[in-house]
C-alpha positions as CSV (number, residue, x, y, z in Angstrom):
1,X,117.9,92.3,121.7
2,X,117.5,88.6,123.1
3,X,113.8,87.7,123.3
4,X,111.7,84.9,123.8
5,X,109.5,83.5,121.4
6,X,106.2,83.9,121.0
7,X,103.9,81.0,119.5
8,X,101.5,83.2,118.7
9,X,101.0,83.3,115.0
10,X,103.8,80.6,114.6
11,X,102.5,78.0,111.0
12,X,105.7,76.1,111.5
13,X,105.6,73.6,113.2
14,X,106.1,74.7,117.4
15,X,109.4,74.7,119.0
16,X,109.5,75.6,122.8
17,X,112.2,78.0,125.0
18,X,113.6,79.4,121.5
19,X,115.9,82.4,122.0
20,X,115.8,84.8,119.1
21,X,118.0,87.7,118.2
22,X,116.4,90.6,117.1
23,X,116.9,93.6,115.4
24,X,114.4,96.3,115.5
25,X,113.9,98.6,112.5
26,X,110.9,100.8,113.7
27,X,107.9,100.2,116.1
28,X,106.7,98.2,112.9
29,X,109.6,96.1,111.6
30,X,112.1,93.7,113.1
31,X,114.6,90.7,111.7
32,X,114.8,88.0,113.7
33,X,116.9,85.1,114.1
34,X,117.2,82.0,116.0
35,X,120.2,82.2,118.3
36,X,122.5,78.8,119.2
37,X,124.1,81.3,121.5
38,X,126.2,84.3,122.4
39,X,129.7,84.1,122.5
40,X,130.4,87.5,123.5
41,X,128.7,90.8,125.1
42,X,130.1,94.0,126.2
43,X,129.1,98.0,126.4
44,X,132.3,99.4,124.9
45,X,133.1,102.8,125.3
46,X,131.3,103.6,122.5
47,X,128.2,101.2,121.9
48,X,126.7,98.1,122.7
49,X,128.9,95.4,121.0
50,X,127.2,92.1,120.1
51,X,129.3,88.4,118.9
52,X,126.6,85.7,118.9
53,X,125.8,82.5,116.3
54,X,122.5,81.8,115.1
55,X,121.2,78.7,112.9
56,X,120.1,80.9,109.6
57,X,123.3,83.1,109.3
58,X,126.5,82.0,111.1
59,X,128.1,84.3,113.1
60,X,126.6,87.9,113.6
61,X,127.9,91.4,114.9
62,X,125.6,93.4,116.0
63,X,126.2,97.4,117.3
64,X,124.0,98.9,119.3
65,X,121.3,96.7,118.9
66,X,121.6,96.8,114.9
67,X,123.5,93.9,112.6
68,X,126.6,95.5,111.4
69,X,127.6,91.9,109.0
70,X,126.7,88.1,109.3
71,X,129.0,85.6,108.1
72,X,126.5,84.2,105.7
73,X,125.4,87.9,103.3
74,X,128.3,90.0,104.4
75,X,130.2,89.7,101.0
76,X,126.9,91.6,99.1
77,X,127.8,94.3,101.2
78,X,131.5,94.3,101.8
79,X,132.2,93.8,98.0
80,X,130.3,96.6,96.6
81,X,131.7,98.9,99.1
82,X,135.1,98.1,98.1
83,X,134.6,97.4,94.7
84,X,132.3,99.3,92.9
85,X,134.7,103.0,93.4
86,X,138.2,100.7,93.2
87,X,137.2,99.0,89.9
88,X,136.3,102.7,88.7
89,X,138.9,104.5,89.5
90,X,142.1,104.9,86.6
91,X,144.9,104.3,89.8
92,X,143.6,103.2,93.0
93,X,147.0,103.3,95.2
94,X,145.7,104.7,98.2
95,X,142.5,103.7,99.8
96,X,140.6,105.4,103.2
97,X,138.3,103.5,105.2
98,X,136.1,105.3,107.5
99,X,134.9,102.9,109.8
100,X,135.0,99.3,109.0
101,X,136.9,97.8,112.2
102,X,135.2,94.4,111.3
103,X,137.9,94.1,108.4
104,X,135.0,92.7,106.1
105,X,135.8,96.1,103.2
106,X,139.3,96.3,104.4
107,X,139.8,92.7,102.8
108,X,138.1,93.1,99.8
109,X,140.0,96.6,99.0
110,X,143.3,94.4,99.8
111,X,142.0,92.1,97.1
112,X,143.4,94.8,94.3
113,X,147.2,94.3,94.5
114,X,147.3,98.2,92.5
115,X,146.6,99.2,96.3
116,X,149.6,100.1,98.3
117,X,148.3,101.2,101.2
118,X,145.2,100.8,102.7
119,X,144.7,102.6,105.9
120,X,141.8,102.0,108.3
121,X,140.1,104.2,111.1
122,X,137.4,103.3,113.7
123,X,136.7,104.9,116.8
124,X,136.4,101.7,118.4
125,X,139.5,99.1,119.4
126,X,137.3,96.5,120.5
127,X,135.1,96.1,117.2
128,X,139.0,95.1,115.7
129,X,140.1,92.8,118.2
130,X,136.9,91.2,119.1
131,X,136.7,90.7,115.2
132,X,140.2,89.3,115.0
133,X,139.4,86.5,118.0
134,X,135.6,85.7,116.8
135,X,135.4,86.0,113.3
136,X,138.8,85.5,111.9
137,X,137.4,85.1,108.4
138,X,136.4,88.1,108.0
139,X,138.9,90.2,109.8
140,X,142.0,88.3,108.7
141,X,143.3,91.5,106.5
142,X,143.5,93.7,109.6
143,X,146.7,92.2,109.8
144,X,147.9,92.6,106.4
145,X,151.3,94.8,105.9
146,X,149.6,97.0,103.4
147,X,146.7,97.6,106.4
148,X,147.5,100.8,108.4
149,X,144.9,100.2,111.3
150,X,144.6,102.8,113.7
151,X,142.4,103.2,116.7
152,X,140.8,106.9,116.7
153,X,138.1,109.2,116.0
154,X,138.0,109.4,112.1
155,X,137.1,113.3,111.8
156,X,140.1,114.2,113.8
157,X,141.9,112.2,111.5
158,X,140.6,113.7,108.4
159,X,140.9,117.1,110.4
160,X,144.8,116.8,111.1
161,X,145.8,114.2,108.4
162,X,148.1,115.3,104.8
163,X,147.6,112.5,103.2
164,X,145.9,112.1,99.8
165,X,143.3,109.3,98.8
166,X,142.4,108.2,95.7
167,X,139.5,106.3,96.6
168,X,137.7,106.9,100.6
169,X,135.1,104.4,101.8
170,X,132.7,105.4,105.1
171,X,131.8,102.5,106.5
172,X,130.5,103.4,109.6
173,X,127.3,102.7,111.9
174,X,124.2,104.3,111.2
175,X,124.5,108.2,111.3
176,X,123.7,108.8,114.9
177,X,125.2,109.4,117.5
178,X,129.1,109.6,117.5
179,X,128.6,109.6,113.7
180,X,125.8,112.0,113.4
181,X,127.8,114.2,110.9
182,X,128.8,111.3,108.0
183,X,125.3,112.5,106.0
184,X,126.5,116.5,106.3
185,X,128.1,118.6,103.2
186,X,130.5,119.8,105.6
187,X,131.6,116.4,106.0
188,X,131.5,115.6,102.1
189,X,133.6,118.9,101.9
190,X,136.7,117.2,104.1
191,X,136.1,114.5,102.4
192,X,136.7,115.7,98.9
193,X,139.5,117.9,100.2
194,X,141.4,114.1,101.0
195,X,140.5,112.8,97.3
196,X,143.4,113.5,94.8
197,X,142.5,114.9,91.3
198,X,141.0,111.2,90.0
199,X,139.6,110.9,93.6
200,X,136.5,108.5,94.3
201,X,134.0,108.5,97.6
202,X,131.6,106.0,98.5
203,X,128.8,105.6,101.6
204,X,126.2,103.3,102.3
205,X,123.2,105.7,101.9
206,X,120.7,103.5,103.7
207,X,117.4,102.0,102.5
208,X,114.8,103.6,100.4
209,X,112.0,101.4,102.3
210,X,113.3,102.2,105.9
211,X,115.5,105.3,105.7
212,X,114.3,107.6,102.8
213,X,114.8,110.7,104.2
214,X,118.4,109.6,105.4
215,X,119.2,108.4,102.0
216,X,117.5,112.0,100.4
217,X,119.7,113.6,102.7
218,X,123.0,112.3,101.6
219,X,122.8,112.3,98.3
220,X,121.3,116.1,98.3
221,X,124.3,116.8,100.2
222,X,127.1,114.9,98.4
223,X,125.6,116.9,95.4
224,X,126.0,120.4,96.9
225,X,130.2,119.2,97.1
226,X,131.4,116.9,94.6
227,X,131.0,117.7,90.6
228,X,129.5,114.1,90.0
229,X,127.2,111.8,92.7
230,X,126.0,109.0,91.4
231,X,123.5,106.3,93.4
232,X,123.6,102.3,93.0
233,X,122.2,99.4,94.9
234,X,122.3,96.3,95.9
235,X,120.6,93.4,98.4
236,X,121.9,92.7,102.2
237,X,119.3,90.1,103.4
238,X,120.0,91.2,106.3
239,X,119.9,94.5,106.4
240,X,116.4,95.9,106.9
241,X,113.9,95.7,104.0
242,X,117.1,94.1,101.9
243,X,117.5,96.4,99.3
244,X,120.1,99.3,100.0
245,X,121.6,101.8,98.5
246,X,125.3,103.5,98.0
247,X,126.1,106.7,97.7
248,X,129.1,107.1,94.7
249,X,131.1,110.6,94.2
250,X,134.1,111.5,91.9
251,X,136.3,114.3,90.7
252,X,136.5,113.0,87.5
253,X,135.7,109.7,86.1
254,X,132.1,107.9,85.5
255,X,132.0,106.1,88.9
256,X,129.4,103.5,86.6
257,X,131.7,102.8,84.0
258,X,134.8,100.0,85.8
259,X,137.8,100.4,83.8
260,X,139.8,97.0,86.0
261,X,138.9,93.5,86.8
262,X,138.6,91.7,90.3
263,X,138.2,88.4,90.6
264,X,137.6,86.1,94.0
265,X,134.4,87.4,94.3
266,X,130.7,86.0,95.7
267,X,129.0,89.2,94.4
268,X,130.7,92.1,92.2
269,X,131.4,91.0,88.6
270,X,131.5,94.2,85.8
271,X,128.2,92.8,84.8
272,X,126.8,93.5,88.5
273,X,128.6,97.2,88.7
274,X,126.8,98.8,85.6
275,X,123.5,97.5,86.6
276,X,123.6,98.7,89.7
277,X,123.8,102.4,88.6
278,X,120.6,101.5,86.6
279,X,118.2,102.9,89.1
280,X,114.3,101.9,89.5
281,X,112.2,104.7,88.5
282,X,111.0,105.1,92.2
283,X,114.4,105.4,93.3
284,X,114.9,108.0,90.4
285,X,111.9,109.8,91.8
286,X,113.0,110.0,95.5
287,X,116.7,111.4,94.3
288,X,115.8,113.5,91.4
């Protein structure tokens, strides 16, 4: 949402006729930030689909009213997505991504020459090419040879497809709406059925500030499917409340322990990956 500014409260010093995008969490919580202006708007078939560039964070995409990445934090996210079940995984040659059509994961998985194909679903054509013309450095992989991009619905996919995966990645919107079902066993059950024998899964499993039930919820689920679920977390500044969580299952190996390097990275380092299974003891409480 585009809003004026109120002064109201302001201790900085006053600027007049600001524009400010906003993000609403709950009745009680928003992020805002100053806008320098929107380069592109449109209600796709599937959600409201938001291009704009603000002063604090570069270039945002927002869906539905919610920031999906900014150009400033996104590698926090995008690299512990891809990087957290790649690294931990004995032979990572085929990689899923639910989701994703930004290309932000997509180009970090492709960072791992072991990966020979990488192939990407999202619902949505216009999230990929609105994120090839507006933010071309974070979508530049989409048009990588070992990319396999395809324009669908991503349960009929998984429904109909053969293929194995060593390692699947959902990165999708928030689970609501036309992705309702990503936080359901029945879901985690497909899932694992894609996985070969060494097979890794990872979700973003929402906040434990903003969205504990949500996050409860999935990892109760992944439990009731896979033979090991582990959590880990990291920070998205600006995703709400910052700290976030990821969802981790395998069929086999220690999803904490990272058994290959990758380097070209803002965020992941080995160091980073063990810690991040090292859970707060609230966060213990909340899953245990």
């Amino acid at each position: 949402m585009i809003e004026q500014k109120s002064e109201q409260f302001v201790t900085y010093p006053k600027r007049r006729n600001e524009l400010w995008l906003s993000e609403y969490s709950s009745d009680n919580l928003k992020l805002s930030l100053r806008l320098k202006g929107v380069i592109h708007s449109e209600q796709t078939k599937y959600q409201e689909l938001l291009i704009a560039d603000t002063y604090e964070y570069g270039r945002v995409l927002m869906l539905d009213g919610a920031f999906q990445l900014t150009e400033r934090d996104e590698f926090c996210y995008s690299e512990m997505m891809a990087h957290v079940a790649i690294c931990a995984n004995a032979k990572p040659e085929r990689v899923l991504i639910i989701g994703g059509g930004d290309g932000a994961v997509l180009r970090e998985v492709l960072k791992h020459d072991c990966v020979k194909k990488c192939t990407l679903i999202d619902i949505d054509e216009r999230v990929i090419d609105l994120s090839k013309k507006f933010m071309p450095n974070v979508s530049y992989a989409l048009n990588d040879p070992r990319a396999d991009v395809r324009c669908m619905d991503a349960l009929k996919f998984i429904d109909e497809t053969d293929e194995k995966f060593d390692v699947i990645i959902a990165d999708s919107t928030d689970p609501v709406d036309f992705a309702a079902g990503l936080f359901r066993a029945d879901f985690y059950a497909k899932i694992k059925n894609l996985l070969t024998e060494t097979g890794m899964f990872t979700e973003l499993t929402e906040s434990p500030f903003t969205d504990r039930e949500l996050m409860r919820q999935a990892i109760s689920e992944m439990r009731k499917v896979f033979p090991i679920v582990k959590m880990c977390w990291g920070v998205v500044p600006t995703y709400p409340s910052g700290m976030w969580t990821y969802g981790v299952a395998s069929m086999r190996d220690d999803p904490a322990e990272p058994v290959r390097e990758i380097s070209a990275t803002r965020y992941y380092t080995r160091e980073i990956h063990r810690a991040a299974f090292e859970l707060p003891p609230f966060l213990k409480e909340l899953i245990s």
